[in-house]
C-alpha positions as CSV (number, residue, x, y, z in Angstrom):
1,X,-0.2,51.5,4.8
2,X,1.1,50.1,1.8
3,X,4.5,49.3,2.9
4,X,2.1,46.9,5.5
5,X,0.6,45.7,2.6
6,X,4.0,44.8,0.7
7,X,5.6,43.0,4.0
8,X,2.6,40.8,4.4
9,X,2.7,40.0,0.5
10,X,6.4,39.2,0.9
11,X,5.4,37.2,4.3
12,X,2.9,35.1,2.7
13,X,5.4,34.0,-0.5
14,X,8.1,33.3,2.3
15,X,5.8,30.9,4.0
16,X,4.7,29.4,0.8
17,X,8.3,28.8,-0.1
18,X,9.6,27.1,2.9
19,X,10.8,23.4,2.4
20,X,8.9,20.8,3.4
21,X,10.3,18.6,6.1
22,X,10.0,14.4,5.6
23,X,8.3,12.5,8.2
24,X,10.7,10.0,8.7
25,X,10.8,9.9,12.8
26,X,10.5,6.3,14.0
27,X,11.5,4.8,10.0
28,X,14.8,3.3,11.6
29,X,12.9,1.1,14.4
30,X,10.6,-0.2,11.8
31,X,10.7,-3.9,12.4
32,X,10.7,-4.7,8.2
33,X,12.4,-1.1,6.8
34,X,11.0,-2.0,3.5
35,X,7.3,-2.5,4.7
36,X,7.4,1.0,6.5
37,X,4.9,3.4,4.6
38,X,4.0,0.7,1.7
39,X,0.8,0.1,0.6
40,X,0.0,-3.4,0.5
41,X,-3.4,-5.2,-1.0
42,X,-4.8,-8.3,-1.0
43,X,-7.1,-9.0,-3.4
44,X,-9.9,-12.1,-2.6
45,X,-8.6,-14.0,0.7
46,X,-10.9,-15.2,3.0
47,X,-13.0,-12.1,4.2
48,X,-13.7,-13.5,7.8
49,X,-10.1,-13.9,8.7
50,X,-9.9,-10.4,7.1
51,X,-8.9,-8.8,10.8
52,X,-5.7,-11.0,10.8
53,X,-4.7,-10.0,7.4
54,X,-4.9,-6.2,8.9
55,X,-2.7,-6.9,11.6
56,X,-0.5,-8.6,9.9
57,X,0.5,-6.2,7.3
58,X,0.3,-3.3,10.0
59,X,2.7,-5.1,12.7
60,X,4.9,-4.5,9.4
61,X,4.6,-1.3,9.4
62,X,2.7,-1.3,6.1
63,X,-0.7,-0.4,5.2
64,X,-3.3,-2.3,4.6
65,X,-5.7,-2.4,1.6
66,X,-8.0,-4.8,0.8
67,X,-10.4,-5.6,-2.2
68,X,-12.6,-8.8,-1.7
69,X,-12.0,-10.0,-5.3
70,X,-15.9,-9.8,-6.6
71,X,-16.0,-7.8,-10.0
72,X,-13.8,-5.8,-11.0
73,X,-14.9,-2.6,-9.2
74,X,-12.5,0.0,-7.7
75,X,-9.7,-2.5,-8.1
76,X,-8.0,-0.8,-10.6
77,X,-7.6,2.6,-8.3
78,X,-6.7,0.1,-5.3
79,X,-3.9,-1.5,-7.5
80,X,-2.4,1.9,-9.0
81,X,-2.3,3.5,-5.3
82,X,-0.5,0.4,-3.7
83,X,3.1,-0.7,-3.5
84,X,2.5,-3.9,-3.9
85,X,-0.3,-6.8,-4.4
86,X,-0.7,-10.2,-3.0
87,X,-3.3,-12.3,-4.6
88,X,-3.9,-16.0,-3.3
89,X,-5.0,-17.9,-6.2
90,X,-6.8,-20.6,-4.4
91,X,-9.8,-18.2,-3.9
92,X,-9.9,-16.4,-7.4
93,X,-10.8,-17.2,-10.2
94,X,-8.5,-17.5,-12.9
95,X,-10.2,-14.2,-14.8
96,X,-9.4,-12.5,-11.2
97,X,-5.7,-13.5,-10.8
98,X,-5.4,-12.2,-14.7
99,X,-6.6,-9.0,-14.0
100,X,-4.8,-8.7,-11.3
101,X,-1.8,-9.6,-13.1
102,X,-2.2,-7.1,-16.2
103,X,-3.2,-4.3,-13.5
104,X,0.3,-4.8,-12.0
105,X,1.9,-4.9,-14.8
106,X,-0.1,-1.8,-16.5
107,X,1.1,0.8,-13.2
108,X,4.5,-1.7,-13.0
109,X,3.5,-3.0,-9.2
110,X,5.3,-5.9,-8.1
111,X,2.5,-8.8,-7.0
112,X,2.9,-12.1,-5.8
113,X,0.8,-14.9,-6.7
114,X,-0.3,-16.7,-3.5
115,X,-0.6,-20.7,-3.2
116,X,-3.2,-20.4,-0.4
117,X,-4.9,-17.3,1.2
118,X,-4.3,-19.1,5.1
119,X,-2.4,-16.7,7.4
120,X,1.1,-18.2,7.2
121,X,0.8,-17.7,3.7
122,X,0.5,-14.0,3.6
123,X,3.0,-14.1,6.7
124,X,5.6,-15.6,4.6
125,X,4.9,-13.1,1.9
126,X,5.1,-10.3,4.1
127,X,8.3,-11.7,5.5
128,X,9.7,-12.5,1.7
129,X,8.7,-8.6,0.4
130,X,10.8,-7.1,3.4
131,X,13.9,-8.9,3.0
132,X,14.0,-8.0,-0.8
């Protein structure tokens, strides 16, 4: 009975121990290779043409996060969890884009400044962060 008990000790540890295999199937057809897996936020924007922003940034391959820009309220955990932040600065306030600013600079995320929150805007963005 106890050698049972030892083998099924050693059993657990072994399984415990095994290497963890990456997830990488289907990285190489990625259309943007840098985009694949990133975390991307947009912080303000306009919230009805949120849908297209989400499509966007996940026909990249990315993921999409999104804070709406009122208060300051989870943005902080939103911007230390992401890859990397766009923020147009035609619908935030100037307080906003400096918080923004000092949050990405706090966890060292890259963000880019947006003229305009219109969809080619964050399409050329997108386009810009994947061939960096």
């Amino acid at each position: 009975m106890q050698v049972t008990n030892i083998q099924a000790r050693k059993d657990r540890r072994n399984r415990k121990l095994r290497p963890v295999r990456k997830q990488t199937s289907g990285a190489e057809d990625c259309p943007l290779f840098d985009l694949c897996g990133k975390r991307i936020l947009i912080v303000g924007g306009i919230t009805k043409i949120k849908t297209f922003y989400r499509r966007a940034i996940e026909k990249k391959g990315a993921v999409f996060e999104y804070h709406d820009g009122w208060g300051k309220h989870g943005l902080e955990g939103l911007v230390r969890r992401s890859d990397m932040v766009l923020c147009p600065v035609n619908c935030n306030s100037h307080n906003a884009c400096l918080c923004v600013k000092k949050l990405c600079k706090k966890y060292c995320k890259p963000v880019q400044m947006l003229p305009s929150s219109s969809s080619s805007s964050i399409s050329q963005a997108l386009k810009n962060a994947g061939t960096n």
